[in-house]
C-alpha positions as CSV (number, residue, x, y, z in Angstrom):
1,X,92.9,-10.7,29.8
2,X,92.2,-8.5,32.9
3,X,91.0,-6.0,31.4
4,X,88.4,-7.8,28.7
5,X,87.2,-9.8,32.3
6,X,86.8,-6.3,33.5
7,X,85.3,-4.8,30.7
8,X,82.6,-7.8,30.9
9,X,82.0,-7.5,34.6
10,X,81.5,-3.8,34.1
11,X,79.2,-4.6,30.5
12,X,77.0,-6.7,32.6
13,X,76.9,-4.3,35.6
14,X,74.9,-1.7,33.4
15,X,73.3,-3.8,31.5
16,X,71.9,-5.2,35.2
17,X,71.4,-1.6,36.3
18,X,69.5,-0.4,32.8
19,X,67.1,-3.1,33.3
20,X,66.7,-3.0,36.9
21,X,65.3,0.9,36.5
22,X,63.5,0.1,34.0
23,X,61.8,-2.4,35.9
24,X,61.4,0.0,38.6
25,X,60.1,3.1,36.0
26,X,57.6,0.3,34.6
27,X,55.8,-1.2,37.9
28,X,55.8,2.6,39.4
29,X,53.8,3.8,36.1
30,X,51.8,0.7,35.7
31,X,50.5,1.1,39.7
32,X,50.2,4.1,40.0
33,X,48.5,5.7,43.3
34,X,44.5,6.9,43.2
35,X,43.6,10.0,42.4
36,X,40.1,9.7,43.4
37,X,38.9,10.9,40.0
38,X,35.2,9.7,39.5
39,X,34.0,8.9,36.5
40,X,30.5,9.4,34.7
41,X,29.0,6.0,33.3
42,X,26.7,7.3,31.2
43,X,25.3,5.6,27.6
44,X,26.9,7.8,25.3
45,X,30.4,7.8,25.0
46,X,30.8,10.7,22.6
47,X,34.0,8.4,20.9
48,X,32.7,9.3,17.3
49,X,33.0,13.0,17.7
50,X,35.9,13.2,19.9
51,X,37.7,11.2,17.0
52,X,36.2,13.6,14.3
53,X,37.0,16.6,16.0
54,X,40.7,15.5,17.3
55,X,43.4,15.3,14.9
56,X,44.3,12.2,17.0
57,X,41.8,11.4,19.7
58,X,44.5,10.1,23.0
59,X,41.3,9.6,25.4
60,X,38.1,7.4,25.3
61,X,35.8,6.4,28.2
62,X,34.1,2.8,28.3
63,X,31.5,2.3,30.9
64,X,33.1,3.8,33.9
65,X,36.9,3.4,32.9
66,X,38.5,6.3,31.0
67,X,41.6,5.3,28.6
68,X,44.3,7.8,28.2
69,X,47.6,7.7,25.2
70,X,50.4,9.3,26.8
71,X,53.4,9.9,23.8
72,X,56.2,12.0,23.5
73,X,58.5,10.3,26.4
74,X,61.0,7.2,26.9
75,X,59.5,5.8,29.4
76,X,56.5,7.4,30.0
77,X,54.3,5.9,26.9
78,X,51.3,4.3,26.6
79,X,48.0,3.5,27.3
80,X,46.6,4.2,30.6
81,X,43.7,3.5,32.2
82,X,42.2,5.8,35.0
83,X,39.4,4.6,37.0
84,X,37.7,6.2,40.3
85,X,40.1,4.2,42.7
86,X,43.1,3.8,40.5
87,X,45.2,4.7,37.6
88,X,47.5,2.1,35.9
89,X,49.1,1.8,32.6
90,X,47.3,-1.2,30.8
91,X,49.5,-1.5,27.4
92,X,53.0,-0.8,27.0
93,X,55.8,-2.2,24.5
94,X,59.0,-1.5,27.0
95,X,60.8,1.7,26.3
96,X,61.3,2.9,23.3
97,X,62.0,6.3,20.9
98,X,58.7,5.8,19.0
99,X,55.8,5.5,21.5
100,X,52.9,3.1,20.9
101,X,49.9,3.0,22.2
102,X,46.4,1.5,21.8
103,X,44.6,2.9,18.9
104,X,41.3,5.1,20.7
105,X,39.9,6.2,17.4
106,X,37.1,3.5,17.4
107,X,35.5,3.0,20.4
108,X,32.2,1.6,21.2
109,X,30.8,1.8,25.0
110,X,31.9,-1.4,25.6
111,X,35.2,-2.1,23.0
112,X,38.0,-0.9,21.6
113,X,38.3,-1.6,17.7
114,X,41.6,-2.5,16.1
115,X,42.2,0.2,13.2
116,X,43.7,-2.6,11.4
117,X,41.6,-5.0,9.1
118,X,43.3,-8.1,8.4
119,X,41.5,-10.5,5.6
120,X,38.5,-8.1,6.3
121,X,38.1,-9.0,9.9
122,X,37.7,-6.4,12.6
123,X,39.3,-6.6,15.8
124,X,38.9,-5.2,19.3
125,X,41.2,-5.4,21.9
126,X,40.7,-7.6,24.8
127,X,41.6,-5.3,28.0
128,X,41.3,-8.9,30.6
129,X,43.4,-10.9,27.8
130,X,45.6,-7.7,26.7
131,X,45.6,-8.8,23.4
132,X,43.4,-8.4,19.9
133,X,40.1,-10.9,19.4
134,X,38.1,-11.4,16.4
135,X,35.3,-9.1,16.4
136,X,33.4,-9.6,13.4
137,X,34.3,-10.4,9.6
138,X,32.8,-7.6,6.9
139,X,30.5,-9.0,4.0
140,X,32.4,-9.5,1.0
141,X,31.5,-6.6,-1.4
142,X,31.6,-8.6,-4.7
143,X,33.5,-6.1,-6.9
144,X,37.3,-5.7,-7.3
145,X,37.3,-2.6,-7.6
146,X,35.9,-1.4,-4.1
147,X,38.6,-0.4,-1.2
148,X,37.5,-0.2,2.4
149,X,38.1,3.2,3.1
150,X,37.0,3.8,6.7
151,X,36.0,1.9,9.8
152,X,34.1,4.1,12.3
153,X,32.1,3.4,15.6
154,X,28.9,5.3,16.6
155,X,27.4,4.2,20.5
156,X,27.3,1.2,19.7
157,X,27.1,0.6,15.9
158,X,29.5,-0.4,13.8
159,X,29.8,1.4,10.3
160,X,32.0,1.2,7.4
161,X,32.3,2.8,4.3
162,X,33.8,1.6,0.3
163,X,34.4,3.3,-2.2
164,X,34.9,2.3,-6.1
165,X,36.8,4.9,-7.8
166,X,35.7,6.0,-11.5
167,X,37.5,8.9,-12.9
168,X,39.0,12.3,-11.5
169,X,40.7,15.2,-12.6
170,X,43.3,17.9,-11.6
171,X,42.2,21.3,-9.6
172,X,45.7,23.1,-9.3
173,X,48.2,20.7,-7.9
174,X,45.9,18.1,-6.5
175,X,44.5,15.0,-8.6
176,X,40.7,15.2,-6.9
177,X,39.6,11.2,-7.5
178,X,35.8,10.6,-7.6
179,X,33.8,7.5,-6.7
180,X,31.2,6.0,-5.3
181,X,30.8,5.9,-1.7
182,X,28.9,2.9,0.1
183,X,28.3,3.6,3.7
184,X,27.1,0.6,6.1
185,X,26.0,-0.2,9.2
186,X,26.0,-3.2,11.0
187,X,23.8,-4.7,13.3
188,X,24.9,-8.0,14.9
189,X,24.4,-10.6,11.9
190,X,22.9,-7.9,9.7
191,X,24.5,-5.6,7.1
192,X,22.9,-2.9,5.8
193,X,23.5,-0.2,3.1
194,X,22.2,3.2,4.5
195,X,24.1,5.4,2.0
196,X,25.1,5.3,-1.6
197,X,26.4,8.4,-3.3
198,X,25.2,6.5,-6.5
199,X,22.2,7.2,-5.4
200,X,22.1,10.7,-4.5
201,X,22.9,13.6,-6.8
202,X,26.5,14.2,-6.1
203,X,29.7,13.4,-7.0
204,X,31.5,12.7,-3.3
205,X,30.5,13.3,-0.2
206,X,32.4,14.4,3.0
207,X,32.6,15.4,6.6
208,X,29.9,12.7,7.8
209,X,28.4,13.7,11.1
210,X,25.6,11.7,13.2
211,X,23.0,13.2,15.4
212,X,19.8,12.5,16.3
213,X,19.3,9.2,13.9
214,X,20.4,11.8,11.0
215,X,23.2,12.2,8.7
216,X,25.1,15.6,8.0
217,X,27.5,15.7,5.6
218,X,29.9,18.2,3.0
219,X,28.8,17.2,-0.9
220,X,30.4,18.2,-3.9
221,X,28.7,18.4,-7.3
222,X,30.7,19.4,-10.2
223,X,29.7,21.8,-12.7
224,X,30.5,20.0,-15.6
225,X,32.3,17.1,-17.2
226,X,35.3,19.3,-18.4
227,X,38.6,18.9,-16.4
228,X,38.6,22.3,-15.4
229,X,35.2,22.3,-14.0
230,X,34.6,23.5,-10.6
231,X,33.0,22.2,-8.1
232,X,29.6,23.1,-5.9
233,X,29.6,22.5,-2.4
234,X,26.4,21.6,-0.6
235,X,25.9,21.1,3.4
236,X,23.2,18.5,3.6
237,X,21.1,16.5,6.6
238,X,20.4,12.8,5.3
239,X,17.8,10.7,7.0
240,X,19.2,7.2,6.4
241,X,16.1,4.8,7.2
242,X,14.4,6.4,3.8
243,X,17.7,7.8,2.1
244,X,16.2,10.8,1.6
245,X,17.5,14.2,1.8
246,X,15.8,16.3,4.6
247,X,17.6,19.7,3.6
248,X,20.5,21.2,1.3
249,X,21.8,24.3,1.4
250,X,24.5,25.9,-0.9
251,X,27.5,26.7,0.3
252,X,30.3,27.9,-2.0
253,X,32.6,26.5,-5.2
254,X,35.4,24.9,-4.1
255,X,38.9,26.5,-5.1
256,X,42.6,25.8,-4.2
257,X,42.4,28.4,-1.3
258,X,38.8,28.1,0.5
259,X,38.0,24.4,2.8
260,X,35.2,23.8,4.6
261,X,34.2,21.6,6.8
262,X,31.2,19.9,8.7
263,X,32.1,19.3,12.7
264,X,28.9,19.3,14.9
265,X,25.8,19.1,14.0
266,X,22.6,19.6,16.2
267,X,19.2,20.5,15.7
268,X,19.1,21.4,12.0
269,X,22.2,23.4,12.5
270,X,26.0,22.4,11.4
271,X,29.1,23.9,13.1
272,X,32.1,24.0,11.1
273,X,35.3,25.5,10.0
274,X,36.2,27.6,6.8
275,X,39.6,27.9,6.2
276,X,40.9,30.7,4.1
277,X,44.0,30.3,2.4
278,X,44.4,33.2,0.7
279,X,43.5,35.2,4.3
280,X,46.8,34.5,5.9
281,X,45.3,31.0,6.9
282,X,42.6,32.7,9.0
283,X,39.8,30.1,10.3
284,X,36.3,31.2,10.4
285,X,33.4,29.0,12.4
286,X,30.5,29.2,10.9
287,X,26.9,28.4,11.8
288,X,24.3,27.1,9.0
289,X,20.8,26.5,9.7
290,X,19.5,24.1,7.2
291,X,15.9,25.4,7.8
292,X,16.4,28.8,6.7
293,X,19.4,28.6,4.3
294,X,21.7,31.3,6.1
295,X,25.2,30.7,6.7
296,X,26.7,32.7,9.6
297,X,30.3,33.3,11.2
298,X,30.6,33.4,14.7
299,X,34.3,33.3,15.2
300,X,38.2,33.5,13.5
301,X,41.5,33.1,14.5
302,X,44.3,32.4,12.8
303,X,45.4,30.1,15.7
304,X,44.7,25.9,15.7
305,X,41.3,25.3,17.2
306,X,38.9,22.2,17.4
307,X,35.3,21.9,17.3
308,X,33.9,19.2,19.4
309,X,29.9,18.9,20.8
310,X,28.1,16.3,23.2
311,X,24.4,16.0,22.3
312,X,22.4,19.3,21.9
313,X,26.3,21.4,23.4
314,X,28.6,22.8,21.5
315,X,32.3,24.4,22.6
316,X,35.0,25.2,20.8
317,X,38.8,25.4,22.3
318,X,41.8,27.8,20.8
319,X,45.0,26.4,21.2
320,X,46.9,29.3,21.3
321,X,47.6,33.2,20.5
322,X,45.6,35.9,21.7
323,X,42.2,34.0,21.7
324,X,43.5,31.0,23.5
325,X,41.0,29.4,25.6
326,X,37.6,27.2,25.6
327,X,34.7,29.2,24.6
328,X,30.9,27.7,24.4
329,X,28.3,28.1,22.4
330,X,24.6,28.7,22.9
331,X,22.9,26.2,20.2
332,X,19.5,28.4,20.7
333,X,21.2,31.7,19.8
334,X,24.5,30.8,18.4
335,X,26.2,32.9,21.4
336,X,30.1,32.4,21.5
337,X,31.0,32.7,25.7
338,X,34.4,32.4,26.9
339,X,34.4,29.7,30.0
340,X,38.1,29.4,30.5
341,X,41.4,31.7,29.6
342,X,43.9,30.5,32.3
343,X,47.6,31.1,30.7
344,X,48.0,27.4,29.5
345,X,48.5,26.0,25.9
346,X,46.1,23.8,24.9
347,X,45.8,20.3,23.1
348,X,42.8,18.5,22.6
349,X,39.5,18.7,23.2
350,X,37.6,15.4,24.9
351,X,33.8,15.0,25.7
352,X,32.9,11.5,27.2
353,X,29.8,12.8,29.3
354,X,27.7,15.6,29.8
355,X,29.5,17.1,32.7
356,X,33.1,17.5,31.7
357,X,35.5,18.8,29.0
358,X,38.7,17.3,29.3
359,X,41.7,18.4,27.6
360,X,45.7,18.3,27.6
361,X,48.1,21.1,28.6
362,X,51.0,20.9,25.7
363,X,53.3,22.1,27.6
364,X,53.2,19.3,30.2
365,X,51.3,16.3,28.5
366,X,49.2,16.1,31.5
367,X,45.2,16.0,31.8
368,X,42.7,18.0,33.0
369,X,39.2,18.4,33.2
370,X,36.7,21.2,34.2
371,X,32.8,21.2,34.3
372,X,31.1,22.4,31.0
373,X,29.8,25.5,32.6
374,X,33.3,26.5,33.3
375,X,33.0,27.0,36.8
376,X,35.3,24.2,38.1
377,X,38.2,22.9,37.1
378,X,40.3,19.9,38.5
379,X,44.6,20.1,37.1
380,X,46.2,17.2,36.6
381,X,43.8,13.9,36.7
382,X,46.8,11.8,35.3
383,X,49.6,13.0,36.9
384,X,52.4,10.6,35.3
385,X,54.6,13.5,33.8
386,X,54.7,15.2,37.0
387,X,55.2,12.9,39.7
388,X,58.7,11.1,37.4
């Protein structure tokens, strides 16, 4: 009997002591001391490309608040939000092996949109309440066969995109499904359909970029009706108050080995990546200017690298190998220049104003920032990972 009573005291001795450090680990990360980081409150947000260039995009700014995911640690996790005078964690779920954190894929300049669509309803998250509200409910598309297939946020429009799918066919080991693509925007109490591949001469479309009240996008167009057929790939600019195609270029026939992609577009030009398969995996950035038709490379690697751009910039990071490092490029002469090569790797690259590039280093999970010229660089704006 004594030693079941001490088996208990001791039982409820750690489970005391587990809860009482992570009470402790929790209050120190969720006030956590200021870091005098000022923040640029400027209109545009950038959220759209940081998302599209990002494989997952862990920071967003709205107004003058920047949010930050934090993964990959017991305790550490979450969403944090890092202001001029302080940096707290603002969503949490206690620890945990899988970390969770607010979604920052959709953000306008004033919310932060659920990716989840219940009963088509949109949601944003409530950052006073700390929980989800009803945003808005999506118009009912009168057809069965239509799936939502994306939810996106530009400034501050909402868009969203269905699809109905018709038919398809098999290119190597990949079933390629065709439909057609419905893209919308909405505007308070109005919904309005600003693209319809039905209505264009293609068979899908991809890649979907915004600049400058334009549309840039990848389209496909197959050669034939056979199941063999290949397919022709277009880069296009589409001006979506006439829907009207403003320019398009050819690019190449698709194959099992070649993928391209549309990243950035300014000015009649779209940056992008081709990825060779058959070339050892090599990735080339390309240039196209839609005026003239030409289609130029202006870098490769064989190392992961993302493509982000804030208005009329453009700057590309390398994650690793030999090339590693944050390059920009001149949009007037296409000019690749190398602003930043300190011995780090790299993860993620983050444009919420015109003055900074902010990105991660993976071998710390922390953030840090430097000036889009290059010239000054500030280590470790969220310091969580360092300072427990």
């Amino acid at each position: 009997m004594k030693k079941k009573k001490a088996f208990k005291i001791i039982a409820i001795a750690l489970i005391f002591c587990f809860f009482a450090v992570a009470g402790v680990v929790y209050f120190s990360l969720t006030n956590v001391p200021e870091h005098n980081v000022k923040i640029e409150n400027e209109p545009d947000n950038n959220s759209y490309m940081n998302t599209c260039s990002n494989v997952m995009c862990n920071l967003a700014r709205v107004g003058d608040k920047l949010y930050y995911n934090a993964a990959n640690d017991f305790f550490k996790y979450g969403t944090y939000e890092i202001t001029s005078d302080y940096t707290k964690r603002i969503y949490w779920k206690g620890p945990a092996i899988t970390s969770e954190c607010l979604d920052l894929n959709r953000v306008s300049n004033e919310n932060i949109f659920s990716p989840y669509i219940h009963n088509d309803i949109v949601q944003y998250y409530d950052l006073n309440q700390k929980h989800y509200e009803e945003y808005l409910k999506l118009p009912d598309t009168n057809n069965d066969n239509a799936s939502l297939e994306e939810l996106f946020v530009v400034g501050n429009e909402l868009y969203f995109s269905y699809s109905e799918l018709y038919g398809g066919n098999v290119i190597g080991d990949t079933m390629v499904v065709y439909g057609f693509y419905n893209l919308y925007r909405q505007d308070e109490d109005d919904t309005k359909l600003i693209l319809s591949v039905d209505n264009l001469d293609f068979d899908y479309i991809s890649d979907l970029r915004f600049y400058d009240e334009y549309i840039y996008f990848v389209a496909g167009k197959r050669t034939s009706d056979k199941e063999n057929a290949s397919t022709n790939l277009f880069l296009c600019k589409y001006n979506p108050n006439n829907g009207k195609i403003v320019y398009k270029i050819p690019y190449a026939t698709s194959s099992d080995f070649v993928e391209i992609t549309c990243l950035s577009a300014v000015n009649d030009k779209v940056y992008g990546t081709i990825v060779n398969r058959s070339d050892n995996g090599y990735e080339t950035v390309y240039c196209a200017d839609l005026k003239s038709g030409t289609i130029n490379t202006l870098f490769k690697s064989n190392a992961g690298m993302v493509i982000n751009s804030y208005k009329d910039k453009v700057f590309l990071l390398i994650e690793n190998g030999k090339d590693m490092g944050i390059y920009s490029v001149d949009t007037s002469t296409d000019k690749v220049t190398k602003i930043f090569d300190e011995d780090m790797d790299l993860n993620g690259l983050y444009i919420v104003d015109s003055k900074y590039l902010y990105f991660a280093d993976d071998a710390y999970f922390t953030l840090h920032r430097i000036t889009q010229d290059g010239k000054n660089l500030e280590k470790s704006i969220w310091l969580i990972s360092l300072s427990c």
